[in-house]
C-alpha positions in Angstrom: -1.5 -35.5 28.7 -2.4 -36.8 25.3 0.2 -35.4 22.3 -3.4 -35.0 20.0 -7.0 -34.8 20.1 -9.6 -37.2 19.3 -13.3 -37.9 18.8 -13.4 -40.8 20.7 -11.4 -41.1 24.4 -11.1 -44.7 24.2 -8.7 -44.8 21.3 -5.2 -44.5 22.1 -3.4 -41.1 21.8 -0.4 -41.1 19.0 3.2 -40.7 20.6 4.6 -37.1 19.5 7.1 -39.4 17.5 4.7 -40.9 15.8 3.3 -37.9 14.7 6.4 -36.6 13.2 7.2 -39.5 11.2 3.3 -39.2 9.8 3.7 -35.9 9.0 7.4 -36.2 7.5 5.7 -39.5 5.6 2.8 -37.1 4.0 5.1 -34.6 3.5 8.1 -35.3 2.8 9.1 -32.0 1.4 9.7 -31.3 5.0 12.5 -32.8 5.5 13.9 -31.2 2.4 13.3 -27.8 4.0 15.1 -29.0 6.8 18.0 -29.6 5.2 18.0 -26.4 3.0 17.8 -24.4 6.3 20.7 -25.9 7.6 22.7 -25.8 4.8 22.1 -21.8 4.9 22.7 -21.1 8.3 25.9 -23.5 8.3 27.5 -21.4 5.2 26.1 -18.2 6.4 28.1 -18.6 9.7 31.1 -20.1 7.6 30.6 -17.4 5.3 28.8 -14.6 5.6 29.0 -13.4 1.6 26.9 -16.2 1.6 23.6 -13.6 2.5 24.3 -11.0 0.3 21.4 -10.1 -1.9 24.2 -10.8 -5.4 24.1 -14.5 -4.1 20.5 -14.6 -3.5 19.8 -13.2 -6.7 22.6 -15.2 -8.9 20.8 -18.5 -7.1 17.2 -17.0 -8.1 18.6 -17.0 -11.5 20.4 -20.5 -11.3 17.4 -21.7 -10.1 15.0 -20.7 -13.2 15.9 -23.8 -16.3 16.5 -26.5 -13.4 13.1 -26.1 -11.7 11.5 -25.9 -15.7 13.3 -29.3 -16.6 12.1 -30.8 -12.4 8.1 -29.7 -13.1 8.2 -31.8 -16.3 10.5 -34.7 -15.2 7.9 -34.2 -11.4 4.4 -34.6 -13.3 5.9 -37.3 -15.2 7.4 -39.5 -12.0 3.9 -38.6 -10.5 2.4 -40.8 -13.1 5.0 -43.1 -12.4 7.2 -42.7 -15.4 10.6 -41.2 -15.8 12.1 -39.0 -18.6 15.7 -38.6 -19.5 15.2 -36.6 -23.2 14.2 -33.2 -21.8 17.8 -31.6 -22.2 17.9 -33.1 -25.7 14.6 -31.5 -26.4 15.6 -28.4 -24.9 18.8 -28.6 -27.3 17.3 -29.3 -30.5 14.7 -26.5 -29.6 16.9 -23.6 -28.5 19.3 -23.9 -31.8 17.5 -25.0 -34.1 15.0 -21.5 -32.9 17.9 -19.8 -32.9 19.3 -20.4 -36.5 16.0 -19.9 -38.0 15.6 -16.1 -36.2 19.0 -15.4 -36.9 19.0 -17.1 -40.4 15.3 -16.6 -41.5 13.4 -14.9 -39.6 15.1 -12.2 -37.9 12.4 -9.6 -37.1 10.6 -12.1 -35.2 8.9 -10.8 -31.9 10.4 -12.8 -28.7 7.2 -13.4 -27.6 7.2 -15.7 -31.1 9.8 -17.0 -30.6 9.3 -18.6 -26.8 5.9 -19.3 -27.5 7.8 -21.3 -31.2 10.1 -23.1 -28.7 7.0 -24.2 -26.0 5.6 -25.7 -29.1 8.5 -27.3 -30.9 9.1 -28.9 -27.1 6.0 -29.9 -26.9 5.7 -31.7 -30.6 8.6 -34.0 -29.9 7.2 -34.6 -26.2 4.5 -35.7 -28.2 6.7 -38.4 -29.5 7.4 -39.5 -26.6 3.9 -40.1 -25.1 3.4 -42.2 -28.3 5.7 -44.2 -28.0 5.7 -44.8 -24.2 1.8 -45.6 -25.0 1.7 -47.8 -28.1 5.5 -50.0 -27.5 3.8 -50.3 -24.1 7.9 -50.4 -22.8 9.3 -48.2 -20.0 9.4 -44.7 -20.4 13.1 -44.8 -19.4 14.0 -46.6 -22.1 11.6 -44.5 -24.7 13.5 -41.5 -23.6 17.3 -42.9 -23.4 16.6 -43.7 -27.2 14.5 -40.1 -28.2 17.2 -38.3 -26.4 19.9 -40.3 -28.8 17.6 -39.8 -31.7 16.9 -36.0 -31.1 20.7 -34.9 -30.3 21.6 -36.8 -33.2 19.3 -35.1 -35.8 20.2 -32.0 -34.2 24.0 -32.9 -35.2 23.7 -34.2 -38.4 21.0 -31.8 -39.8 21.3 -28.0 -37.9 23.9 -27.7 -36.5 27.6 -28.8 -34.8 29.0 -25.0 -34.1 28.7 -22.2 -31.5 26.3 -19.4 -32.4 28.2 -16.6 -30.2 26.0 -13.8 -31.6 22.2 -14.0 -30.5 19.4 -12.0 -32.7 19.0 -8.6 -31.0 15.8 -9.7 -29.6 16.7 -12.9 -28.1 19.7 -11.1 -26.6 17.7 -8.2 -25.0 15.5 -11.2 -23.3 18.4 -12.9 -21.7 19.5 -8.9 -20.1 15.6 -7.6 -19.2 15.8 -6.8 -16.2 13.2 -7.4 -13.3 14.7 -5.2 -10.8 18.7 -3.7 -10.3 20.6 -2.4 -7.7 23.8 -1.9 -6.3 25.8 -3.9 -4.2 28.1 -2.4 -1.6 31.0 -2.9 -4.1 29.5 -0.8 -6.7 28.5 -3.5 -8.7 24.7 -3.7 -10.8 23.0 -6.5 -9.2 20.2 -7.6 -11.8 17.6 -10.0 -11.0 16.8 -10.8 -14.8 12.7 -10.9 -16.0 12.9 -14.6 -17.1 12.8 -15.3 -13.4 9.3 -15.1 -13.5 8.4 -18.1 -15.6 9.3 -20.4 -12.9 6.8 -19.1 -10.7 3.8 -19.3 -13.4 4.9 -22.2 -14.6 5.1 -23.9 -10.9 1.5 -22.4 -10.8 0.2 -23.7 -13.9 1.6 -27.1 -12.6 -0.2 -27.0 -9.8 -3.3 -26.2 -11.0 -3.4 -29.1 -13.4 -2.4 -31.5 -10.4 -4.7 -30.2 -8.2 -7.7 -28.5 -9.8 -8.3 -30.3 -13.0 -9.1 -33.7 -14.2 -5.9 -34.7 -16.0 -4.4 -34.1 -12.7 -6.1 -36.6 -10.9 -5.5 -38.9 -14.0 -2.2 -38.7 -13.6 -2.0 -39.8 -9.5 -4.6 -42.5 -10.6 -2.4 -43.6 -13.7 0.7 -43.4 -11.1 -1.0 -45.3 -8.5 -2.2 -48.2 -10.5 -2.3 -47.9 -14.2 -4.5 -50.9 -14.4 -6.7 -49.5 -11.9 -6.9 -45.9 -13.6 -7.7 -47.5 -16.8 -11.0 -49.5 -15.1 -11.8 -46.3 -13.8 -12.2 -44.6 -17.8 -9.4 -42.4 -17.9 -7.8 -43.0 -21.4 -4.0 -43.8 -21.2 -3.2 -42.7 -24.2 -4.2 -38.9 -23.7 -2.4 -38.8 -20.5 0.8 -40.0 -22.1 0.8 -37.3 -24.7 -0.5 -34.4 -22.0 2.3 -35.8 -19.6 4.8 -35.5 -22.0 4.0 -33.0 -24.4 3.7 -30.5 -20.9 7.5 -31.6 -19.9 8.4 -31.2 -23.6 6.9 -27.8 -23.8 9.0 -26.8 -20.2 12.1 -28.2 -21.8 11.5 -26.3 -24.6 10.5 -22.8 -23.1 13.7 -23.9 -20.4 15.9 -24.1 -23.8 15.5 -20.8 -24.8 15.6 -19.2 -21.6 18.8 -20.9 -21.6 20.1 -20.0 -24.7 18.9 -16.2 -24.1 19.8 -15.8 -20.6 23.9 -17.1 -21.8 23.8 -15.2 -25.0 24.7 -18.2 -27.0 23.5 -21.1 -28.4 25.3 -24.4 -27.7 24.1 -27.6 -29.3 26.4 -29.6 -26.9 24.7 -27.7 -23.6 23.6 -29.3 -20.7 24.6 -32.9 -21.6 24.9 -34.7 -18.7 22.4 -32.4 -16.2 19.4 -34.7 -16.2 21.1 -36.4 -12.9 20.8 -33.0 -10.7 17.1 -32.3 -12.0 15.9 -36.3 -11.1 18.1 -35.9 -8.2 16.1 -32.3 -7.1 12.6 -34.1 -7.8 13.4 -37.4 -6.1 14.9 -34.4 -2.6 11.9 -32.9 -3.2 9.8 -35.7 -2.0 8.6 -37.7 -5.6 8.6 -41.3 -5.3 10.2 -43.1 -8.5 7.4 -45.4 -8.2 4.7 -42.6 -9.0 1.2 -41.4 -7.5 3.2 -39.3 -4.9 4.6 -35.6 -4.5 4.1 -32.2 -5.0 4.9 -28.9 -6.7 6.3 -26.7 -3.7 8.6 -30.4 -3.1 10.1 -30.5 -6.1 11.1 -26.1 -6.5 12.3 -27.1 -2.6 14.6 -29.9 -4.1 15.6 -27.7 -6.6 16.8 -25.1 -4.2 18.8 -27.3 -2.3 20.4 -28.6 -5.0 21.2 -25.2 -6.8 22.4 -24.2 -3.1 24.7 -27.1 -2.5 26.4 -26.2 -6.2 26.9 -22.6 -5.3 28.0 -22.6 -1.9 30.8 -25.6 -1.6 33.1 -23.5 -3.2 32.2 -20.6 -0.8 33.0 -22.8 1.9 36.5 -23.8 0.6 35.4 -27.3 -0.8 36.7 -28.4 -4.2 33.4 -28.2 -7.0 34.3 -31.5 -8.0 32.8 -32.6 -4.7 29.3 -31.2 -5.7 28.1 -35.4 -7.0 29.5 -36.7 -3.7 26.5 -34.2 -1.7 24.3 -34.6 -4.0 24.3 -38.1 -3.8 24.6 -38.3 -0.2 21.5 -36.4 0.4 19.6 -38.3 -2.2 20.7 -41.6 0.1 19.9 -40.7 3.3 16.4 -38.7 2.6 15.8 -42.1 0.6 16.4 -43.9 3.8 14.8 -41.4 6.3 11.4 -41.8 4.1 12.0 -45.5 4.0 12.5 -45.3 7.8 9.4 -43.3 8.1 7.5 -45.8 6.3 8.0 -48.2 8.6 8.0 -46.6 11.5 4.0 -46.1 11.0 3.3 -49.3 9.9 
């Protein structure tokens, strides 16, 4: 018996194998669901704290800036460009916001004051979209030297030192609850309201990817940029879309940041950018571009946000968390290469 059905007998019915390593090469995001399953069930049976709704919830919440900063750095590799400058974006944004509410503004509305940050994101992704467009250079090496140039203004002009007290606002953000409840210890469990810009922004992403024009722009422009430009799409306006929309994410992820920590920290999140390629690249995004997809990359974020919070839980050292990380990121590198070829 045939594994599939065909319209014509006479062709030759695909072995089950082959099947899988189709469907595993169009979606790739499987394999990363894999994974994340078995990573659950291994600590759950390791460590059955593991399941309690406080760890569900404190990984909702660890989930939320990672997966803002992986949609932006994920639309970009789709067009087959890579940023590093989103957590100095999201630096500059959430303190210098911060020290003008608390200095100069500080009855401004928080709903101001995100929307302030989406923009301010989104103006110095701008910068980066021209510059990737008219040096005609690498986007890597654009955003290694904006993400020097940004942290460095925001040193030398605004600001080297902790703000440890948020305005009012800003701080009632970060504690908003979406729901409470009590865990068996008595404890207030709180998943907080921020948690639901993820999902709209995932959404929004999605839409633009797979309903609009800009979205097929940017899979033609990561396919073949040559090719994309024959076809009339205009380079320049999807370099400053791509990255004024990962701007605007870094930004809105800065403040979310800052309010959800009740502090603002110019030195935060150096040093992060690794995990959030890392989550994108697990999530099934090809470096190369034209490839992968929303529900990939929040999958990839998971597993990474997982791996982080439940070494520990299973007695190994934190400092082991890179080691993982990079493992996975090898071997589901070599599984798709593997698939690859296997349907060649």
């Amino acid at each position: 018996m045939s594994a599939t059905h065909t319209e014509d007998s006479s062709l030759p019915a695909l072995p089950r194998q082959s099947i899988f390593f189709e469907l595993v090469r169009r979606r790739p995001e499987i394999i990363t669901f894999v994974i994340l399953v078995a990573i659950c069930i291994a600590v759950s049976v390791i460590n059955p704290a593991f399941l309690q709704p406080s760890s569900l919830v404190d990984i909702g919440r660890a989930s939320v800036v990672m997966g803002l900063f992986a949609l932006g750095v994920f639309i970009i590799l789709a067009a087959g460009g890579i940023d590093v400058s989103f957590t100095a974006i999201a630096a500059f944004t959430m303190y210098s916001m911060t020290v003008l509410v608390k200095n100069h503004a500080p009855d401004m509305p928080i709903a101001v004051v995100v929307l302030m940050a989406i923009a301010g994101g989104a103006l110095l992704g701008v910068v980066n979209g021209l510059l990737v467009h008219h040096l005609r250079v690498p986007s890597l090496i654009v955003t290694i030297g904006t993400q020097y140039l940004f942290r460095g203004i925001l040193l030398a002009f605004i600001g080297t030192v902790w703000i440890m007290s948020l305005p009012p606002q800003m701080g009632a953000f970060g504690r908003m609850p979406l729901f409470q409840f009590e865990s068996g210890d008595g404890r207030t469990i709180t998943l907080p309201f921020y948690f639901l810009v993820l999902p709209a922004a995932a959404l929004l992403t999605w839409w633009i990817l797979n309903r609009t024009l800009m979205g097929r722009a940017i899979f033609a422009l990561g396919g073949n940029a040559s090719v994309a430009e024959r076809l009339g799409y205009s380079l320049k306006t999807i370099h400053i879309f791509l990255f004024a929309y990962a701007g605007g994410l870094a930004g809105l992820a800065g403040i979310i940041h800052t309010c959800a920590n009740r502090q603002a920290n110019p030195f935060d999140l150096v040093g992060s950018e690794i995990n959030v390629i890392a989550a994108v690249v697990l999530g099934g995004a090809r470096i190369t571009g034209g490839t992968g997809t929303v529900l990939g990359t929040l999958l990839g974020v998971l597993l990474i946000v997982v791996v982080n919070s439940v070494l520990v839980m299973v007695g190994i050292p934190s400092t082991w968390q890179r080691v993982v990380v990079g493992a996975f990121i090898l071997l589901a590198a070599g599984f798709f290469v593997f698939c690859q070829k296997k349907n060649r």
